[in-house]
PyMOL Python script that loads the backbone (N, CA, C, O; Angstrom):
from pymol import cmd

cmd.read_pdbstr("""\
ATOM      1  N   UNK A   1      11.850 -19.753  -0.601  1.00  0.00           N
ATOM      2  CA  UNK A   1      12.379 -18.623  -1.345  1.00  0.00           C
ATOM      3  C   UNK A   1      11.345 -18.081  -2.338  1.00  0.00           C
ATOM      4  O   UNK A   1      11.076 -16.885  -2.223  1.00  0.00           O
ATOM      5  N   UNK A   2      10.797 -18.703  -3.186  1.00  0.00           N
ATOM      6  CA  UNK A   2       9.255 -18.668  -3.917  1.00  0.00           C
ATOM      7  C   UNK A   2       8.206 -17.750  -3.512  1.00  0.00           C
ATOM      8  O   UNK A   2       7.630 -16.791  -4.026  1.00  0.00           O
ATOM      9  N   UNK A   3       8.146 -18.538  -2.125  1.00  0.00           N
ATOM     10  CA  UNK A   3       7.165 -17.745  -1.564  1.00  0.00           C
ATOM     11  C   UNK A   3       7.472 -16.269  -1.206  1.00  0.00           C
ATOM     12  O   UNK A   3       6.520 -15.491  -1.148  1.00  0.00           O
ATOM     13  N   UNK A   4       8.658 -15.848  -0.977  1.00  0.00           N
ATOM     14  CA  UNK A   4       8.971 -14.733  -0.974  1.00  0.00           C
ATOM     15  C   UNK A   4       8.626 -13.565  -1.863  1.00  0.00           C
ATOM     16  O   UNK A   4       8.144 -12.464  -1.595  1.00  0.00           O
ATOM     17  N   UNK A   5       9.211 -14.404  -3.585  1.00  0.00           N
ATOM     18  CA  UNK A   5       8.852 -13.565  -4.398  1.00  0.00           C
ATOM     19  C   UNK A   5       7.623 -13.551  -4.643  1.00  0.00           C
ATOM     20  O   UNK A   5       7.368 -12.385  -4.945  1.00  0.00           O
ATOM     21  N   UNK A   6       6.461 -14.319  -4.706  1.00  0.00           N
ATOM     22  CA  UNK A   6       5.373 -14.138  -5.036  1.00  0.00           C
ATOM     23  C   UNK A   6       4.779 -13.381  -3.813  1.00  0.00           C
ATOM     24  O   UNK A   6       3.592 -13.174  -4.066  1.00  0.00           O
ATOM     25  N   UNK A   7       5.029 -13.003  -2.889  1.00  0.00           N
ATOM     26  CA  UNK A   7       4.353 -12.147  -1.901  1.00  0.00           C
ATOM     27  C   UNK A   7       4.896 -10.302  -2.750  1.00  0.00           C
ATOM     28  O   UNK A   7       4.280  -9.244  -2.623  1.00  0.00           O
ATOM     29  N   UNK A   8       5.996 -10.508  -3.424  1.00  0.00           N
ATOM     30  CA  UNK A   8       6.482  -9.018  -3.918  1.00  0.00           C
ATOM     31  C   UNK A   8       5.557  -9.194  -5.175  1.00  0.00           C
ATOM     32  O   UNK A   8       4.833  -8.265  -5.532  1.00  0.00           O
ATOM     33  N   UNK A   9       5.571  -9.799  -5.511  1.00  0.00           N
ATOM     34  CA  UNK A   9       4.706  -9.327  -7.309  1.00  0.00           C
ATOM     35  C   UNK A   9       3.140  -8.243  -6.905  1.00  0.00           C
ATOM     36  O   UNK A   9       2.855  -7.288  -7.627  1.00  0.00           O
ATOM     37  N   UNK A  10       2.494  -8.534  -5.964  1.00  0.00           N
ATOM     38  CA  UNK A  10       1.643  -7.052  -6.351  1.00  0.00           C
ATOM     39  C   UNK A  10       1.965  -6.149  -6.281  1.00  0.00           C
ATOM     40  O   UNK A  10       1.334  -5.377  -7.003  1.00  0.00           O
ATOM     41  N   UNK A  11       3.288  -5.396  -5.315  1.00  0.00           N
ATOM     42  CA  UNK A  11       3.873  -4.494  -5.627  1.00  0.00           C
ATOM     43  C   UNK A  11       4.637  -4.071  -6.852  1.00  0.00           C
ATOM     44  O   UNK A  11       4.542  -2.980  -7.414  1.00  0.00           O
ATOM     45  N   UNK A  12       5.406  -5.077  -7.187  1.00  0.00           N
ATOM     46  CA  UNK A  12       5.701  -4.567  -8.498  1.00  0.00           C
ATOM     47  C   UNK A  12       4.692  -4.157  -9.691  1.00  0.00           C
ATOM     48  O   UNK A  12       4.957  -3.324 -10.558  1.00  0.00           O
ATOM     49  N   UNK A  13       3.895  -4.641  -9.619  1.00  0.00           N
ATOM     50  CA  UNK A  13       2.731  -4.681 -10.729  1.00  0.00           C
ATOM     51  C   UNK A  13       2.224  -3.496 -10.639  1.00  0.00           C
ATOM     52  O   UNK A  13       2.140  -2.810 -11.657  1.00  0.00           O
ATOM     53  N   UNK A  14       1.724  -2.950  -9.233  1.00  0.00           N
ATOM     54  CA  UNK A  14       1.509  -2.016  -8.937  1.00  0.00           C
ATOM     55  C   UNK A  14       2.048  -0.640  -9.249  1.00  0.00           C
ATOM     56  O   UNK A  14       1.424   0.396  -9.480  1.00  0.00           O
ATOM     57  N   UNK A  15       3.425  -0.874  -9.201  1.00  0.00           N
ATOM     58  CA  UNK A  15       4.439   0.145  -9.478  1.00  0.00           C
ATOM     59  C   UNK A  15       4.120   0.262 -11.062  1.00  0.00           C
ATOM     60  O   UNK A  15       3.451   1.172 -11.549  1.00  0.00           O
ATOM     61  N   UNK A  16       4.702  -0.801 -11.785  1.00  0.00           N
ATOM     62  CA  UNK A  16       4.661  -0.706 -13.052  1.00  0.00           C
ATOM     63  C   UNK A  16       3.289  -0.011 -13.522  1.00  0.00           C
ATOM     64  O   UNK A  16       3.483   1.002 -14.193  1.00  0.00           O
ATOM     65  N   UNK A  17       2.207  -0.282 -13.349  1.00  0.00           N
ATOM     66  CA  UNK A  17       0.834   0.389 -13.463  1.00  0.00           C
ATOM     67  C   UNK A  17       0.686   1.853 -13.227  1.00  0.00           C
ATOM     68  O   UNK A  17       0.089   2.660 -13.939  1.00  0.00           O
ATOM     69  N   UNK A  18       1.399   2.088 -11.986  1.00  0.00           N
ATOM     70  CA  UNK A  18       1.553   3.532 -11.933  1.00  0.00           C
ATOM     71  C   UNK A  18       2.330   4.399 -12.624  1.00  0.00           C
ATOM     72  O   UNK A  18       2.180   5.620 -12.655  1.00  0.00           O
ATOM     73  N   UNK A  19       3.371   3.605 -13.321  1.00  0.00           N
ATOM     74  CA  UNK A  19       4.269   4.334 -13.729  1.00  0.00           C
ATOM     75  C   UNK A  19       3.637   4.479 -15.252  1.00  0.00           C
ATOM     76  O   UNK A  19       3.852   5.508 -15.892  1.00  0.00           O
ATOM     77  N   UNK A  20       2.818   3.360 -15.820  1.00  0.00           N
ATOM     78  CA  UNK A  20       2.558   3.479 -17.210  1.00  0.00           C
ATOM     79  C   UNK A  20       1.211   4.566 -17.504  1.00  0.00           C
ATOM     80  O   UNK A  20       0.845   5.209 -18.487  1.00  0.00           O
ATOM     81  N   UNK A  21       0.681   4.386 -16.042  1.00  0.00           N
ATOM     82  CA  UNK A  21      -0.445   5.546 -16.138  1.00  0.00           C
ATOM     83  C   UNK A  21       0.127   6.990 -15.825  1.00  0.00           C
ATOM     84  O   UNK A  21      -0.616   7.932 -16.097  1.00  0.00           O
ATOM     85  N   UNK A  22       0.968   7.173 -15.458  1.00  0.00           N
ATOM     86  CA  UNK A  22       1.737   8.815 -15.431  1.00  0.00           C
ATOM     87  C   UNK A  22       2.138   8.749 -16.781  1.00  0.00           C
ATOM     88  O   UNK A  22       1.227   9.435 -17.243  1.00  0.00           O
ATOM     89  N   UNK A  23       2.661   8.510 -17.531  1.00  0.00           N
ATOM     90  CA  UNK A  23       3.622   8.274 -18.767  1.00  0.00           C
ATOM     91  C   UNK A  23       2.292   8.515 -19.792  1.00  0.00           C
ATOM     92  O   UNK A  23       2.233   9.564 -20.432  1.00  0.00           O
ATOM     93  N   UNK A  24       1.390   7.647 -19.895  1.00  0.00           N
ATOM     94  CA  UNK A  24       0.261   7.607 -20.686  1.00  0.00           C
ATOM     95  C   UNK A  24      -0.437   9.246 -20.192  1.00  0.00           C
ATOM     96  O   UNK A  24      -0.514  10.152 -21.022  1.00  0.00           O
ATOM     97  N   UNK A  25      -0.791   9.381 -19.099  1.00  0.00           N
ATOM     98  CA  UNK A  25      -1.331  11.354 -19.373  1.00  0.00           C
ATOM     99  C   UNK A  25      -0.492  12.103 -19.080  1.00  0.00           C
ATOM    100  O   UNK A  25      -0.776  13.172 -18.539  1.00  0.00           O
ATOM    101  N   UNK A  26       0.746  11.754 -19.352  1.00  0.00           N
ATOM    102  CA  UNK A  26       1.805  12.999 -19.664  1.00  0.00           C
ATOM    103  C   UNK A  26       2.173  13.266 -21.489  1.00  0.00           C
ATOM    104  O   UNK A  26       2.293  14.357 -22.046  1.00  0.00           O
ATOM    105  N   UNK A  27       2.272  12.068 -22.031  1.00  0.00           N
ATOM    106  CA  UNK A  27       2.227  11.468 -23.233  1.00  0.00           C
ATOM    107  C   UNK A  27       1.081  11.330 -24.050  1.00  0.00           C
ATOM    108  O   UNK A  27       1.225  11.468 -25.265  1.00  0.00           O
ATOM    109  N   UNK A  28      -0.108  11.063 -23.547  1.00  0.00           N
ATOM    110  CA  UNK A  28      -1.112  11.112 -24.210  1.00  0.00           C
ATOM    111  C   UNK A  28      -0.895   9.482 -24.812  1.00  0.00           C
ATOM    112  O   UNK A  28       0.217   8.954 -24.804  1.00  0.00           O
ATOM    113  N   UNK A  29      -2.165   8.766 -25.341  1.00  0.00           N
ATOM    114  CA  UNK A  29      -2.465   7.369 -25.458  1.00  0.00           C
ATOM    115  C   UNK A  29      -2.233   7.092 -26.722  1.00  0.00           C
ATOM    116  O   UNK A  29      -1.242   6.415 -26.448  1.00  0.00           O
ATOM    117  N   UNK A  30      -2.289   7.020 -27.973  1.00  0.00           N
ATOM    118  CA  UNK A  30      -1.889   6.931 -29.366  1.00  0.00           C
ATOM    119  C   UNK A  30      -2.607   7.976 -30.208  1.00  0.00           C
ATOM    120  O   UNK A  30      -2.664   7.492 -31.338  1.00  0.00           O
ATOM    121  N   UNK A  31      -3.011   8.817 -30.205  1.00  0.00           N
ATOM    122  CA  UNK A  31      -3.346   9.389 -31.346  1.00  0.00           C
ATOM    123  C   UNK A  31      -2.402  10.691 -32.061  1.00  0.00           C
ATOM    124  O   UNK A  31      -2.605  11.155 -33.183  1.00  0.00           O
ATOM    125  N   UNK A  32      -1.866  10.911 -31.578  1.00  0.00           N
ATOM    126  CA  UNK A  32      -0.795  12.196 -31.717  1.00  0.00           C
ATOM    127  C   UNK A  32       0.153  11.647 -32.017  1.00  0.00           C
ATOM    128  O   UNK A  32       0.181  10.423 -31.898  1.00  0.00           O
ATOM    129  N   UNK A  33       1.388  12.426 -32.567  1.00  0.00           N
ATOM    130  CA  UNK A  33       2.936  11.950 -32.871  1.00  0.00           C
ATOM    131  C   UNK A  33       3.578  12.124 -31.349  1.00  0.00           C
ATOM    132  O   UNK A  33       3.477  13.192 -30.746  1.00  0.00           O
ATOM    133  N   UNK A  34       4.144  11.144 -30.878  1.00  0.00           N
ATOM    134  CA  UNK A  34       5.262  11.067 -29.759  1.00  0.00           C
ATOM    135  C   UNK A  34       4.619  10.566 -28.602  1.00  0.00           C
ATOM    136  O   UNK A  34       5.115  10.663 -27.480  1.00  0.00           O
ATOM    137  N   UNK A  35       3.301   9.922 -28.894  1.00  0.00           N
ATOM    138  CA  UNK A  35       2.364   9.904 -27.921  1.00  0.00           C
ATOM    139  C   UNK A  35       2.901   8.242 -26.809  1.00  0.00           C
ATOM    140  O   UNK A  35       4.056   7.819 -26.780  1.00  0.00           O
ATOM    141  N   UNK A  36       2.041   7.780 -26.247  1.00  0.00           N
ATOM    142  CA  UNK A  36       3.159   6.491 -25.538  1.00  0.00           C
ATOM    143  C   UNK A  36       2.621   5.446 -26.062  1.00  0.00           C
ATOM    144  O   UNK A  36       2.821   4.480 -25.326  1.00  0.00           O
ATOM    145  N   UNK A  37       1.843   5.093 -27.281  1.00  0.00           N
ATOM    146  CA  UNK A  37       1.811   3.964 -27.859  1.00  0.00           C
ATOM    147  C   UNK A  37       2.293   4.060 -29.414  1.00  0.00           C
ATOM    148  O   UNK A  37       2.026   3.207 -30.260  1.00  0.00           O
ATOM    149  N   UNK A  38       2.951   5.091 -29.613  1.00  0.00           N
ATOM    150  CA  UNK A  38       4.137   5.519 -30.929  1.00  0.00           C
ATOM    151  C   UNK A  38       5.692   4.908 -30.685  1.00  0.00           C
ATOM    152  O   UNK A  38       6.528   5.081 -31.572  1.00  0.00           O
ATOM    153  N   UNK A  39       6.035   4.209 -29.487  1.00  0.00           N
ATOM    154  CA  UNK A  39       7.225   4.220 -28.918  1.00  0.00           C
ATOM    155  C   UNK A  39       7.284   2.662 -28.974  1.00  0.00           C
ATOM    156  O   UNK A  39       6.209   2.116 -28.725  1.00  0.00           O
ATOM    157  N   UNK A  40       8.460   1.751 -29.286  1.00  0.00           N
ATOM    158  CA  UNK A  40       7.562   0.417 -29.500  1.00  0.00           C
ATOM    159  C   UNK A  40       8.677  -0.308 -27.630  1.00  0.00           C
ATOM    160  O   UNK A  40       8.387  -1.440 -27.245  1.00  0.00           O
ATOM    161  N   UNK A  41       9.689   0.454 -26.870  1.00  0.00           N
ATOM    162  CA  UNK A  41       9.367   0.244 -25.504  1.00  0.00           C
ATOM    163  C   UNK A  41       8.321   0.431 -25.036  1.00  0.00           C
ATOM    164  O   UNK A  41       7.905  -0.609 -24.525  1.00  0.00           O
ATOM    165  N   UNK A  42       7.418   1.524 -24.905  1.00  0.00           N
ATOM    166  CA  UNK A  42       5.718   1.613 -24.339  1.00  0.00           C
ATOM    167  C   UNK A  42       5.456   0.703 -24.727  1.00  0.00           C
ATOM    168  O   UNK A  42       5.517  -0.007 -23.724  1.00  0.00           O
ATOM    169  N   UNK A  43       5.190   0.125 -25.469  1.00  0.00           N
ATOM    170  CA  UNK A  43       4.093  -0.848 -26.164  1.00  0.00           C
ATOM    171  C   UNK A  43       4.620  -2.476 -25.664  1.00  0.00           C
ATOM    172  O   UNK A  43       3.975  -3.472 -25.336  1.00  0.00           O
ATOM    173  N   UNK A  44       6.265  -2.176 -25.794  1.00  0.00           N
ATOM    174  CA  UNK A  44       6.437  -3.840 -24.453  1.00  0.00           C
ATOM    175  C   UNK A  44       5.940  -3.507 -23.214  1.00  0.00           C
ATOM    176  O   UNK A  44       5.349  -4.471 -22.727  1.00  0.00           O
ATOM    177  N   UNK A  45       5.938  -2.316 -22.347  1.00  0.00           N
ATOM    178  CA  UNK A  45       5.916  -1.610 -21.134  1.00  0.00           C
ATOM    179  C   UNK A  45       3.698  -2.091 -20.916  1.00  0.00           C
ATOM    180  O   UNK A  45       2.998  -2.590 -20.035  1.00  0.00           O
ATOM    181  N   UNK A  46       3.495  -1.575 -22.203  1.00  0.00           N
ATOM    182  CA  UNK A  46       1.698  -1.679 -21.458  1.00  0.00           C
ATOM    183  C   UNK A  46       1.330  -3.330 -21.896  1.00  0.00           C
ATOM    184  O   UNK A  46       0.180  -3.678 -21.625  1.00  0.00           O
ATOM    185  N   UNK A  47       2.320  -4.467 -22.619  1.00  0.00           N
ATOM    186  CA  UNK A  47       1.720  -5.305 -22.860  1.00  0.00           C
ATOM    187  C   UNK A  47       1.892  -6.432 -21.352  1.00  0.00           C
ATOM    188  O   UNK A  47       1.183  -7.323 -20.884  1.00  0.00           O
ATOM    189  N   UNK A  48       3.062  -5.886 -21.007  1.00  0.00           N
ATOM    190  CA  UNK A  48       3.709  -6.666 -19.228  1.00  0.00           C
ATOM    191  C   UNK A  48       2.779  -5.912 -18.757  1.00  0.00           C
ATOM    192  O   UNK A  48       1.757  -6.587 -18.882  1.00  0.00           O
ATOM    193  N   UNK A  49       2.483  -4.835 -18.248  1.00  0.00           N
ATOM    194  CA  UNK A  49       1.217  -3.975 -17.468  1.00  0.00           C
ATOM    195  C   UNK A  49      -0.226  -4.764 -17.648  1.00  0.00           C
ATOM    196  O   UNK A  49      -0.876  -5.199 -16.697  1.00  0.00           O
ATOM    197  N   UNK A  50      -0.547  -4.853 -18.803  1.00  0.00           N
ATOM    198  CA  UNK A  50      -2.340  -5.865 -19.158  1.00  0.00           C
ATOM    199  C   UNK A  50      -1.536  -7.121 -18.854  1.00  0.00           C
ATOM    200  O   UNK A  50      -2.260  -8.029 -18.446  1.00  0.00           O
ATOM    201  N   UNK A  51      -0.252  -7.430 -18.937  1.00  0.00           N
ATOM    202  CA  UNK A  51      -0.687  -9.205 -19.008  1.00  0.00           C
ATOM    203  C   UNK A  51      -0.678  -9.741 -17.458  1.00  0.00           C
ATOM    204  O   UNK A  51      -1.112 -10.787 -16.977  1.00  0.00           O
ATOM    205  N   UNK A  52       0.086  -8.445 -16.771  1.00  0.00           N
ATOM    206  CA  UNK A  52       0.597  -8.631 -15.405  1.00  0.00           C
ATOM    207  C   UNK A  52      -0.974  -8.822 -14.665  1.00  0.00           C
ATOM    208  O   UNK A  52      -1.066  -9.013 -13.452  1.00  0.00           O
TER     209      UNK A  52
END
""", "prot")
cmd.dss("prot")
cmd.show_as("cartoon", "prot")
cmd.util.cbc("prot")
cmd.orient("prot")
């Protein structure tokens, strides 16, 4: 069963990556107000993304 899920984790990772990199240049990276590291979900969202 294990082995199952660990064959899905690069996809998910993948996904998640894509999704934080649309979000980040739609949003812009921290320097502006509302930007996606002003939000402190983003900021759980890109720390699972780098740790993944």
């Amino acid at each position: 069963m294990s082995e199952r899920l660990d064959d899905t984790e690069p996809y998910f990772i993948a996904i998640f990556c894509f999704e934080s990199g649309i979000k980040i240049l739609a949003l812009g990276f921290a320097l502006h107000k509302g930007s996606y590291l002003r939000n402190g979900w983003n900021i759980m969202d890109f720390v699972v993304v780098c740790t993944g």
